[in-house]
Z-matrix of the N, CA and C atoms (Angstrom, degrees):
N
C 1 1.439
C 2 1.535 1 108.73
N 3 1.419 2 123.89 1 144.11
C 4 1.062 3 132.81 2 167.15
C 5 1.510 4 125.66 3 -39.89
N 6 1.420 5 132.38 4 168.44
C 7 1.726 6 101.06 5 168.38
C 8 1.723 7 87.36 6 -110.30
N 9 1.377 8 90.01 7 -174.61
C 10 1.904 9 105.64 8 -172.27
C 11 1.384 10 91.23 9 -109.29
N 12 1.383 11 103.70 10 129.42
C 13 1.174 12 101.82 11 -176.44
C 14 1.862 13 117.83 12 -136.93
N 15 1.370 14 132.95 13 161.09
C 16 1.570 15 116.44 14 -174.46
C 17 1.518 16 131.84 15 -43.46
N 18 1.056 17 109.11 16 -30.14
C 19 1.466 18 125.62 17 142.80
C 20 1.322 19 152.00 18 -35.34
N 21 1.317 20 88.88 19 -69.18
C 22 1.675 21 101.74 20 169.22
C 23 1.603 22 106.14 21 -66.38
N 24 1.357 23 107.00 22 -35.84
C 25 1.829 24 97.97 23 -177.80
C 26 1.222 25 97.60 24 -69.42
N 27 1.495 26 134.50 25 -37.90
C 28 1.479 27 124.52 26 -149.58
C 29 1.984 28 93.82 27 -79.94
N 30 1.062 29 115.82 28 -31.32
C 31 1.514 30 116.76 29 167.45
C 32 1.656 31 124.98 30 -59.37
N 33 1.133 32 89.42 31 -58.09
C 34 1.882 33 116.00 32 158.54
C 35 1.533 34 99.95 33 -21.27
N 36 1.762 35 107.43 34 -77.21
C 37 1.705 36 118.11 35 -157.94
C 38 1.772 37 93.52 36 -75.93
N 39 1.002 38 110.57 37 -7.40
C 40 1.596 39 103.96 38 -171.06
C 41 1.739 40 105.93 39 -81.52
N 42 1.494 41 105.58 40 -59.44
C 43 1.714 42 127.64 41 -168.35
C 44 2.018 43 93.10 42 -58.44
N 45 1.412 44 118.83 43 -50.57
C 46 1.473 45 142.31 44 177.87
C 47 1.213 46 88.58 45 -31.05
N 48 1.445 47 95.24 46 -82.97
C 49 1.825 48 95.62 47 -165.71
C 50 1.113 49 146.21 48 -59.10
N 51 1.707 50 100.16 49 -25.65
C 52 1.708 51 114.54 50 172.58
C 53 1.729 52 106.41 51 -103.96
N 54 0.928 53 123.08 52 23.07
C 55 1.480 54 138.21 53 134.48
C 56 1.272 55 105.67 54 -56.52
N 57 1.774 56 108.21 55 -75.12
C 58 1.643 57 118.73 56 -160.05
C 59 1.966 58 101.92 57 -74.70
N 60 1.154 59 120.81 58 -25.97
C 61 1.389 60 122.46 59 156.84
C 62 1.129 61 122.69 60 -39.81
N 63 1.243 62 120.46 61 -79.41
C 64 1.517 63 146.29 62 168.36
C 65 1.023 64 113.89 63 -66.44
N 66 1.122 65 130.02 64 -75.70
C 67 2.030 66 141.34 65 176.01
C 68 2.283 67 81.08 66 -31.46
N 69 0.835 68 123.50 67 -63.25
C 70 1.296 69 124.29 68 -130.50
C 71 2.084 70 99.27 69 -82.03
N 72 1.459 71 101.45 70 -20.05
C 73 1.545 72 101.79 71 -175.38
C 74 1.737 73 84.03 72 -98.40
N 75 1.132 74 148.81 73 -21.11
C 76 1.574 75 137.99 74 -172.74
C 77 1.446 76 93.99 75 -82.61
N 78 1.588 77 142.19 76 -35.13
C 79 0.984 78 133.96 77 174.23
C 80 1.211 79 129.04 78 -66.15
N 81 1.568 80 129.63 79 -56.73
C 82 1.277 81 134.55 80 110.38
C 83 1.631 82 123.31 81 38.31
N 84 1.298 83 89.80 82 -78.04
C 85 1.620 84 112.88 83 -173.64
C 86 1.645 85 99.67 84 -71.19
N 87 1.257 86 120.04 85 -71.00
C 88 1.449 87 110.62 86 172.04
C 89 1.648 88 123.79 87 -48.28
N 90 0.664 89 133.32 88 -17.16
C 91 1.804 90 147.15 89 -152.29
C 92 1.567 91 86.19 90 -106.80
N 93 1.934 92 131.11 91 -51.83
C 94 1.295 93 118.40 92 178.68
C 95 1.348 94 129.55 93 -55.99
N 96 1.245 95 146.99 94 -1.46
C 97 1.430 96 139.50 95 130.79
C 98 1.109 97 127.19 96 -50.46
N 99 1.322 98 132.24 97 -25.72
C 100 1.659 99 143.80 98 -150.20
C 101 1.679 100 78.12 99 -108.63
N 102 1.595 101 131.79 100 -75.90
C 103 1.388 102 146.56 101 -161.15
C 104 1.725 103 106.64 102 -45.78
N 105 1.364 104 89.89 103 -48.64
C 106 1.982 105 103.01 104 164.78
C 107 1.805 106 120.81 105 -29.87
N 108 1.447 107 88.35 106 -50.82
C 109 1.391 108 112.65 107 -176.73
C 110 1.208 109 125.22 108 -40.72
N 111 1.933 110 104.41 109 -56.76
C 112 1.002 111 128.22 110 168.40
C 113 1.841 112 136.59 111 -66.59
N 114 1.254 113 98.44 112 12.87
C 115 1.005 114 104.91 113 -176.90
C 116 1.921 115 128.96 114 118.89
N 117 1.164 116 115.01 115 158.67
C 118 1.906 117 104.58 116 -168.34
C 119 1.108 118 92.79 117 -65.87
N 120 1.779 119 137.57 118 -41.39
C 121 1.592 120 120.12 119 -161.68
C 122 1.874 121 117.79 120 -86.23
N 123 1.388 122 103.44 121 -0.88
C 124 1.519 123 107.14 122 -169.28
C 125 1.404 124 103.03 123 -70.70
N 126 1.565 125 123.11 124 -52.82
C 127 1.572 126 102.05 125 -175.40
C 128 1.604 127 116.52 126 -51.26
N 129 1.345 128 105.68 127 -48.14
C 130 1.818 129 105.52 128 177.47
C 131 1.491 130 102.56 129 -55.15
N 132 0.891 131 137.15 130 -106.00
C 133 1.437 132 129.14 131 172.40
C 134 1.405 133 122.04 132 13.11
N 135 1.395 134 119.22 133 -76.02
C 136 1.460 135 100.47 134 145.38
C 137 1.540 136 153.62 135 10.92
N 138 1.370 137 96.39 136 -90.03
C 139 1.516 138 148.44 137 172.87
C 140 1.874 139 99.27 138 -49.35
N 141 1.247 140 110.20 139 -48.05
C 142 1.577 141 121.02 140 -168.40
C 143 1.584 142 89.79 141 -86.32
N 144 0.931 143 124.82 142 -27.78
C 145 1.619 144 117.00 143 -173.99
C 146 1.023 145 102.83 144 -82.61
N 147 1.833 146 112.77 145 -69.04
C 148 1.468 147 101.76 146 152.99
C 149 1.390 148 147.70 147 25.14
N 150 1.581 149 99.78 148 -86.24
C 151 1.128 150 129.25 149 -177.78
C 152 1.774 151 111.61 150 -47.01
N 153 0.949 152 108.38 151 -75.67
C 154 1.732 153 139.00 152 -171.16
C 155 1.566 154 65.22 153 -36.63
N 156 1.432 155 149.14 154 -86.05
C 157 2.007 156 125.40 155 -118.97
C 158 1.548 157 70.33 156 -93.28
N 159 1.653 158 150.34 157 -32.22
C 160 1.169 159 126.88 158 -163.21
C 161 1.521 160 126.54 159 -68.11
N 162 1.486 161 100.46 160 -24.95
C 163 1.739 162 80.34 161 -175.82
C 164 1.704 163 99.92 162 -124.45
N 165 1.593 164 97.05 163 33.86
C 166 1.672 165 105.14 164 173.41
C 167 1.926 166 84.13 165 -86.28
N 168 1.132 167 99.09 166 -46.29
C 169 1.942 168 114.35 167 -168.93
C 170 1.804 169 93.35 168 -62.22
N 171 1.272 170 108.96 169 -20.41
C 172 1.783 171 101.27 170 -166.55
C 173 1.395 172 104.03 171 -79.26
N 174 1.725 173 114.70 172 -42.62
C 175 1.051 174 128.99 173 -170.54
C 176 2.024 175 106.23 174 -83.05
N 177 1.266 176 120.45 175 -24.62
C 178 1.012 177 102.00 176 165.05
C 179 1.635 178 120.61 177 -76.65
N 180 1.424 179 123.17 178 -27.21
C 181 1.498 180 142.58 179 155.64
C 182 1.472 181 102.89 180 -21.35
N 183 1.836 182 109.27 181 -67.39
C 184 1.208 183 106.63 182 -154.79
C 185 1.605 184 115.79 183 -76.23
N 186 1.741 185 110.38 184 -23.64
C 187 1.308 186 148.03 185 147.36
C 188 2.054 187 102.53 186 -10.00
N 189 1.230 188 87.16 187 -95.18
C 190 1.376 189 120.29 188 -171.91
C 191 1.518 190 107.61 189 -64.73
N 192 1.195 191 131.42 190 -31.79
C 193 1.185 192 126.78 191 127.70
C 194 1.487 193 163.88 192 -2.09
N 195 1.628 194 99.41 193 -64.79
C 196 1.023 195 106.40 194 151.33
C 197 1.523 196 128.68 195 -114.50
N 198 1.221 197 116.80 196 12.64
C 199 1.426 198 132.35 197 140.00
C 200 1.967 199 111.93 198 -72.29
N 201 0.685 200 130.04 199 11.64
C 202 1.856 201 137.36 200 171.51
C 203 1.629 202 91.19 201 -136.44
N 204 1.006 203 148.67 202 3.87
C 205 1.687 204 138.25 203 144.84
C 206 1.273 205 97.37 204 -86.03
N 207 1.202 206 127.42 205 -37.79
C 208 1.884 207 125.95 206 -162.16
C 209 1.623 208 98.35 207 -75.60
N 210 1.571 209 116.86 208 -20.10
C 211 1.181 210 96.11 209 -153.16
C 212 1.678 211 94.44 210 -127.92
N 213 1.587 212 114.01 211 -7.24
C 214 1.646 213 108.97 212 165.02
C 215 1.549 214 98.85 213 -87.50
N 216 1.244 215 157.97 214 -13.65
C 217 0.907 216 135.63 215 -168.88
C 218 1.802 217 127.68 216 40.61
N 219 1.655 218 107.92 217 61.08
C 220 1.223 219 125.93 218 173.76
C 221 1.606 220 112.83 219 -26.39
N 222 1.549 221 129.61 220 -50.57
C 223 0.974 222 114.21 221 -166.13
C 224 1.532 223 116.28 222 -65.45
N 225 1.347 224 113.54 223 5.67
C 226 1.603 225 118.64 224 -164.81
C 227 1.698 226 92.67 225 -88.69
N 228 1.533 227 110.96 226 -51.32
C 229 1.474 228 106.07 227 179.71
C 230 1.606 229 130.64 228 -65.77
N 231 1.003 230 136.33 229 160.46
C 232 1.677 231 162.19 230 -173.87
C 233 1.523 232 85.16 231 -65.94
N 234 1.092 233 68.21 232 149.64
C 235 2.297 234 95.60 233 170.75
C 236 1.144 235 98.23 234 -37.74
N 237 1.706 236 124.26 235 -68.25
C 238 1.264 237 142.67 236 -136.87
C 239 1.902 238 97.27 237 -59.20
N 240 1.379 239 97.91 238 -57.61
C 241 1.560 240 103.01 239 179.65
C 242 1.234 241 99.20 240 -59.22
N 243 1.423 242 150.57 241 -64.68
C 244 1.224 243 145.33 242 173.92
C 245 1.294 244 129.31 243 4.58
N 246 1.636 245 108.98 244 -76.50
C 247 1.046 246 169.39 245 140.75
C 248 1.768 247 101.56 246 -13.33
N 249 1.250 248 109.30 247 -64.36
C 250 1.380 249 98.89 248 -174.80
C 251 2.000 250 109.12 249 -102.74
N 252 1.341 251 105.09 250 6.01
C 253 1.434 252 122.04 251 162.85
C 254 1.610 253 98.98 252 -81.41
N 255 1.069 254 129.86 253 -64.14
C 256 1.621 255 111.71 254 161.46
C 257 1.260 256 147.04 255 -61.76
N 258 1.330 257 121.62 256 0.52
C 259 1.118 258 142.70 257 146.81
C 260 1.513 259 111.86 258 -53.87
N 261 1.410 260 99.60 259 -72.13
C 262 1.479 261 115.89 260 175.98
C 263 1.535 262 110.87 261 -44.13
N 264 1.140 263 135.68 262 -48.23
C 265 1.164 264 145.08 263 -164.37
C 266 1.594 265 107.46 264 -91.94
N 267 1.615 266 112.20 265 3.40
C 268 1.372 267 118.89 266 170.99
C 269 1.319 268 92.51 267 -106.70
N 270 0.973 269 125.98 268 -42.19
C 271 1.614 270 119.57 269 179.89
C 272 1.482 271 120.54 270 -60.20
N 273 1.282 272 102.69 271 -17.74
C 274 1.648 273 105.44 272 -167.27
C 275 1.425 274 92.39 273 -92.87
N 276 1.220 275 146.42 274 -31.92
C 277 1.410 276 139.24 275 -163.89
C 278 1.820 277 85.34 276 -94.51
N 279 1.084 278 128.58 277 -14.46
C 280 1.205 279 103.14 278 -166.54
C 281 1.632 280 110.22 279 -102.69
N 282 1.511 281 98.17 280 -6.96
C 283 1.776 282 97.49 281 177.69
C 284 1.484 283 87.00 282 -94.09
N 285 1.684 284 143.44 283 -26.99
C 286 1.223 285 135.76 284 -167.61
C 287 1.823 286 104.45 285 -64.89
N 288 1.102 287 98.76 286 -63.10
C 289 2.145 288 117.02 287 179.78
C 290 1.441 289 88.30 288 -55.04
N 291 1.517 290 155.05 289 -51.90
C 292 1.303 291 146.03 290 -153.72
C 293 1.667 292 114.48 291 -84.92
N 294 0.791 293 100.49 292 -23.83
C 295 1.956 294 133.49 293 167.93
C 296 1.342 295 116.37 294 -89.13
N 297 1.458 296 132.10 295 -2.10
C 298 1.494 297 133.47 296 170.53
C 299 1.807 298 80.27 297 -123.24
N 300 1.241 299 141.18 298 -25.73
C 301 1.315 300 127.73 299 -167.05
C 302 1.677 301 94.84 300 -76.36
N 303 1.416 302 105.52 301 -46.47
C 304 1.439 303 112.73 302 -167.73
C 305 1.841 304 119.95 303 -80.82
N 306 0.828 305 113.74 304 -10.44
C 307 1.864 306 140.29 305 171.55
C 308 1.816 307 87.13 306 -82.57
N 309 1.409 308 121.75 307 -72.35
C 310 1.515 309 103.60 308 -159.12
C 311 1.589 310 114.51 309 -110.13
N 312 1.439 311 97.98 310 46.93
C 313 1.727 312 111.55 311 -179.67
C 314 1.654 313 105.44 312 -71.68
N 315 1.312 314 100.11 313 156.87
C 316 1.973 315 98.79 314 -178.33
C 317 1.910 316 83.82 315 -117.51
N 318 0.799 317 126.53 316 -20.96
C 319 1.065 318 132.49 317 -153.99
C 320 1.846 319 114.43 318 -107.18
N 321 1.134 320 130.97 319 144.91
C 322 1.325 321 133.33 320 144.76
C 323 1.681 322 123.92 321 -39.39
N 324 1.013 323 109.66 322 -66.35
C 325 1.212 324 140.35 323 166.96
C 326 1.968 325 109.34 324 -42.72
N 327 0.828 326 116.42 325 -66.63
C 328 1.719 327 126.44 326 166.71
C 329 2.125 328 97.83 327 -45.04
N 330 1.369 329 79.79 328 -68.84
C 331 1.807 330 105.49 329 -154.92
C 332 1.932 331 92.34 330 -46.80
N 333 1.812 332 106.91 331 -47.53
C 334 1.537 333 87.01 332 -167.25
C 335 1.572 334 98.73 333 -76.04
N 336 1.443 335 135.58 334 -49.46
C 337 1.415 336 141.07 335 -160.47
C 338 1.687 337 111.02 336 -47.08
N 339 1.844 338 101.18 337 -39.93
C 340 1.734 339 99.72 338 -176.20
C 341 1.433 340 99.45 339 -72.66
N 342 1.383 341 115.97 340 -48.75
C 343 1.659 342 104.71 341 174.68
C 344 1.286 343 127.90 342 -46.72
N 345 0.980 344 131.02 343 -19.55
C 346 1.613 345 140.54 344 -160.26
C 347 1.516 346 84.98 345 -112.09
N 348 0.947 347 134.13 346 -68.57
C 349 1.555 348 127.44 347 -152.88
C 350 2.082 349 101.85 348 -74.05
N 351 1.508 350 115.31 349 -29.07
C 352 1.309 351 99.28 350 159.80
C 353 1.223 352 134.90 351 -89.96
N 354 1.773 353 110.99 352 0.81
C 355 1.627 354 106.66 353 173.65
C 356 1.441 355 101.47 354 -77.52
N 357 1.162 356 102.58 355 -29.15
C 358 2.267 357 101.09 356 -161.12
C 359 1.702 358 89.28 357 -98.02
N 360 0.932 359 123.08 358 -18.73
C 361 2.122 360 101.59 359 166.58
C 362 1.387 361 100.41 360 -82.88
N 363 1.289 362 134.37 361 -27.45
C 364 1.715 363 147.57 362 -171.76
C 365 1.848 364 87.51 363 -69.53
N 366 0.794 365 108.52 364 -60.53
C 367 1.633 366 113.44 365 -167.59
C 368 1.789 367 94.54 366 -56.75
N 369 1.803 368 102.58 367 -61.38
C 370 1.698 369 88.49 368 -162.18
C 371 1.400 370 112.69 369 -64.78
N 372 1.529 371 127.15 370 -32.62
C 373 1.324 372 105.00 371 160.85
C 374 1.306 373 133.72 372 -31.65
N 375 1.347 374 100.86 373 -57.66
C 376 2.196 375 109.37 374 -166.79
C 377 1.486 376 89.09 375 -60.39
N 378 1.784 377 122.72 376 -45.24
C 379 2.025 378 108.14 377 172.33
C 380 1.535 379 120.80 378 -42.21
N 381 1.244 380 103.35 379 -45.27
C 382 1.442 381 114.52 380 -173.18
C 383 1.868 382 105.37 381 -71.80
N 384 0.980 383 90.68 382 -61.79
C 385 1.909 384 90.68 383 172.91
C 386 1.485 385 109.56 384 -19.51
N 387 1.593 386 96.72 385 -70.10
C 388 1.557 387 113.00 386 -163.37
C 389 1.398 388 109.13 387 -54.88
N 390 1.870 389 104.50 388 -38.60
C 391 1.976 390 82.39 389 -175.82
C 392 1.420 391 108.49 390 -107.47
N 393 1.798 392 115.40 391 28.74
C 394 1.675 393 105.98 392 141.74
C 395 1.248 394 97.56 393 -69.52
N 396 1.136 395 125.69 394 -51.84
C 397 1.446 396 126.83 395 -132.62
C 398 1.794 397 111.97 396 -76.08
N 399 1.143 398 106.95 397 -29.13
C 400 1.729 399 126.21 398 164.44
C 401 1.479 400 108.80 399 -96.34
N 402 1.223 401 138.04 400 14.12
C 403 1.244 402 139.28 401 -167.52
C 404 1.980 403 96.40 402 -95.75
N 405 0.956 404 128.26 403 143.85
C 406 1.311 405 134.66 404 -150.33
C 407 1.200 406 98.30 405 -90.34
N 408 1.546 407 124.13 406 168.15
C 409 1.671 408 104.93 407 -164.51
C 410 1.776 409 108.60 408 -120.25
């Protein structure tokens, strides 16, 4: 067997959390027809429960995060990785701000746009993750 090593956990708490980040607003989304059912306050309700494991997972994200900048040492890689390390790191503030827009919306209009704009920046991050993370060294 392999050994466990600072790494592999710091990947571990990383993939974990933006699972329950991401994994957790795509579930969400399917589950709101069924939650409908139950009544006008069940999707919010939800959403507030939700919340509490979502941005415990956001804050370990941002956590683990910058412990994997501390420990790839960006200046070693090419533009190209650069380049799509800031991307990534535009995506992550932008599903974070779209996810406090969409948590304290008054509006329809707010409530669906922050949801939509942090599931699909939530998604292009975890894309971007994956091809630092296989990106050649």
């Amino acid at each position: 067997m392999l050994p466990v090593s600072l790494e592999s956990i710091r990947l571990f708490l990383h993939v974990t959390a933006a699972a329950v980040w991401v994994g957790g607003q795509l579930t969400l989304l399917g589950l709101l027809p069924v939650l409908r059912g139950y009544g006008p306050d069940a999707p919010k309700a939800a959403a507030q429960r939700f919340n509490r494991i979502a941005w415990f997972a956001f804050g370990v994200l941002f956590v683990t995060g910058i412990w994997s900048l501390l420990a790839e040492s960006p200046s070693t890689r090419g533009p190209a990785w650069n380049a799509t390390l800031g991307l990534k790191l535009l995506m992550v503030a932008a599903t974070g701000i779209a996810a406090a827009f969409h948590a304290g919306a008054r509006s329809k209009a707010i409530l669906a746009a922050g949801g939509a704009i942090s599931l699909f920046a939530g998604l292009a991050a975890v894309l971007l993750g994956v091809m630092l993370s296989v990106a050649p060294s």
